[in-house]
C-alpha positions as CSV (number, residue, x, y, z in Angstrom):
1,X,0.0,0.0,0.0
2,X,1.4,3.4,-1.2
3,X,0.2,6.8,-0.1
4,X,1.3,9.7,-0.3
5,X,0.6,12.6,2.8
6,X,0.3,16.5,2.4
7,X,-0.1,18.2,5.7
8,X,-2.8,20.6,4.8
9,X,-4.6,23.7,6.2
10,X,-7.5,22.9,3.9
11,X,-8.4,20.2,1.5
12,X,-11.3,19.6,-0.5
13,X,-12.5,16.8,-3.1
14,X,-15.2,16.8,-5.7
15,X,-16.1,14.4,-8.4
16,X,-17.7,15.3,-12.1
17,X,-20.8,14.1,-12.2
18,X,-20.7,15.5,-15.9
19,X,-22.3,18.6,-15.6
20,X,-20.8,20.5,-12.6
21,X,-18.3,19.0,-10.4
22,X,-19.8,18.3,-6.9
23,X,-17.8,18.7,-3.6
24,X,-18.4,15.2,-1.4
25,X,-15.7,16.2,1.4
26,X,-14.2,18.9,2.7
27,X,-11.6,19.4,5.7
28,X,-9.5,21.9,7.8
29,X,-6.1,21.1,9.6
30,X,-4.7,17.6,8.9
31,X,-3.3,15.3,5.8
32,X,-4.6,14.8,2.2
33,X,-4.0,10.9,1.8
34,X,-3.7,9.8,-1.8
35,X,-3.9,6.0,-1.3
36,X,-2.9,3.1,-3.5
37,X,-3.5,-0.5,-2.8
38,X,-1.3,-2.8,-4.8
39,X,-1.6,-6.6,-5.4
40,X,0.0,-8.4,-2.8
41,X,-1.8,-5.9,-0.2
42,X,-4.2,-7.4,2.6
43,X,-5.8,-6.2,5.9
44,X,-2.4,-6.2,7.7
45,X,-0.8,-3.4,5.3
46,X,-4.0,-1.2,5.9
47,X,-3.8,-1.9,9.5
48,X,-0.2,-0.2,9.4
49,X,-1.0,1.9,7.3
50,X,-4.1,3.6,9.1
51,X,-1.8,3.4,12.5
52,X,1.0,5.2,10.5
53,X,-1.6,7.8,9.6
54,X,-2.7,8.5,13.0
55,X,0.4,8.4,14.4
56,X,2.8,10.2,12.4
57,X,4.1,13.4,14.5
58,X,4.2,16.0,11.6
59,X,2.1,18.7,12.5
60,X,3.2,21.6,14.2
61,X,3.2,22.4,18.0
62,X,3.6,26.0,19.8
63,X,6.9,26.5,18.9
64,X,6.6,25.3,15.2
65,X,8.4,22.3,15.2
66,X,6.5,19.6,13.4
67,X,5.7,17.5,16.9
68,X,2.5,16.5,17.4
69,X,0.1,13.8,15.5
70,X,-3.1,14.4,14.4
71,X,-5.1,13.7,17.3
72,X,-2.9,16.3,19.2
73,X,-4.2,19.0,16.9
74,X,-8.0,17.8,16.6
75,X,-6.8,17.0,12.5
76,X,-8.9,15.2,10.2
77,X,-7.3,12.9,7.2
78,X,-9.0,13.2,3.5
79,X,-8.8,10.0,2.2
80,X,-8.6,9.7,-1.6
81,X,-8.3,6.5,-3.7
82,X,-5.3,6.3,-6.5
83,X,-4.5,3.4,-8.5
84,X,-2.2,5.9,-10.1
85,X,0.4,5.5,-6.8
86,X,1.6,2.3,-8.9
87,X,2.2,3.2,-12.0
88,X,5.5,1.3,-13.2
89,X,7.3,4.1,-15.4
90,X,10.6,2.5,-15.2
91,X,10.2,1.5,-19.3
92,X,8.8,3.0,-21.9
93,X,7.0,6.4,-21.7
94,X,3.4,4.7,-20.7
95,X,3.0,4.0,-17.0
96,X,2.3,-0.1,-16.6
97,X,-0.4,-0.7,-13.6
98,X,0.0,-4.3,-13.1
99,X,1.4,-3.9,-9.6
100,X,-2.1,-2.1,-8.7
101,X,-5.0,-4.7,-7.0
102,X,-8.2,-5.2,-8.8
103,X,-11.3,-2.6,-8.4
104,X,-13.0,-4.8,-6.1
105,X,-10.1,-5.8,-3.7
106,X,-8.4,-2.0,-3.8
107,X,-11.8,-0.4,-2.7
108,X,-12.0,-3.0,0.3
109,X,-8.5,-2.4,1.4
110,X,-9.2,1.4,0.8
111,X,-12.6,1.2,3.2
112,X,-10.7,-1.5,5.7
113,X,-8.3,1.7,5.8
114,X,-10.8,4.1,6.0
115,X,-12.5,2.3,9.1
116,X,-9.4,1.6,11.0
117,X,-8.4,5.7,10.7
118,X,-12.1,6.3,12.1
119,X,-11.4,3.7,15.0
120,X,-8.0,5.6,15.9
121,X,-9.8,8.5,16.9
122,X,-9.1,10.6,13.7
123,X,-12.0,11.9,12.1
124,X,-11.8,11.0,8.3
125,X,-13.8,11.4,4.9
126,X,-13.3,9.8,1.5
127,X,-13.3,10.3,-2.1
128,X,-15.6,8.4,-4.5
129,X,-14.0,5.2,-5.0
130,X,-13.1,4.9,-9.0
131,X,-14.6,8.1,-9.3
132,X,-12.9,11.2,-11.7
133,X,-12.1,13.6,-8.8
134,X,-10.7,16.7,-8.4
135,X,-8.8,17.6,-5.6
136,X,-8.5,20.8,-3.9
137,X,-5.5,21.6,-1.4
138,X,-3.5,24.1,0.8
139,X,-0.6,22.7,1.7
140,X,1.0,23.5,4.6
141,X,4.8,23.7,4.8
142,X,4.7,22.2,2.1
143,X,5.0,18.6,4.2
144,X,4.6,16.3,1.1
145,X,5.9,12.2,2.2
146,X,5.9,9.2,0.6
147,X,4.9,6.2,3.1
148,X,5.0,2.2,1.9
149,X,3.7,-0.6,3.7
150,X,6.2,-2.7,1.7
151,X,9.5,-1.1,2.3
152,X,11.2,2.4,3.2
153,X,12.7,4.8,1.3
């Protein structure tokens, strides 16, 4: 499972219903999380995943100094599917998504994920699984990091 975390002040998502896009979620203070769920991905990797999330001490505290988690700062997490986080552009010019899972078992993973956030304490809304979305952010720092629940960077 990839994702990829921008601290935000704001952060918005909307998906084209094709007329006028329509905003589903909206949040303040916390992380825009662009997930991807790959093949070999089961419960356990959204289980570290969502604990990572909740967990991670990036957000600022009085003195500015990115110290405190989530919960320490009342944030919220936007969680938005994308099969695009495993894109294989090592050859060729086309990006090759056979490491991404199928439809069916990415948007489990992605709502296991979703639920396990939830239970952490951190409030959290979603995109529209499969959906063409348009995301709206302010980033804040910018903090932009790359987390894997396959291997560390």
């Amino acid at each position: 499972m990839r994702a990829v975390v921008q601290r935000v002040t704001s952060a918005s998502v909307s998906v084209d219903d094709g007329e006028m896009p329509q905003m589903i979620a909206r949040i303040g203070v916390g992380f825009l999380v662009l997930l991807g769920v790959a093949l070999e991905d089961t419960d356990a990797d959204a289980a570290w995943m969502a604990d990572k999330l909740a967990c991670l001490r990036v957000m600022s505290d009085a003195e500015g100094r990115m110290n405190c988690s989530l919960a320490d700062c009342n944030g919220e997490i936007l969680l938005v599917s994308n099969f695009t986080l495993l894109g294989d552009c090592r050859k060729g010019r086309r990006p090759a998504f056979t490491g991404a899972a199928s439809g069916e078992s990415a948007e489990k993973l992605y709502q296991v994920t979703a639920q396990a956030i939830s239970k952490a304490g951190i409030p959290v809304s979603t995109g529209k699984f499969g959906a063409h979305m348009q995301v709206s952010i302010v980033n804040d720092g910018p903090v932009t990091l790359l987390l894997d629940s396959k291997r560390t960077f």
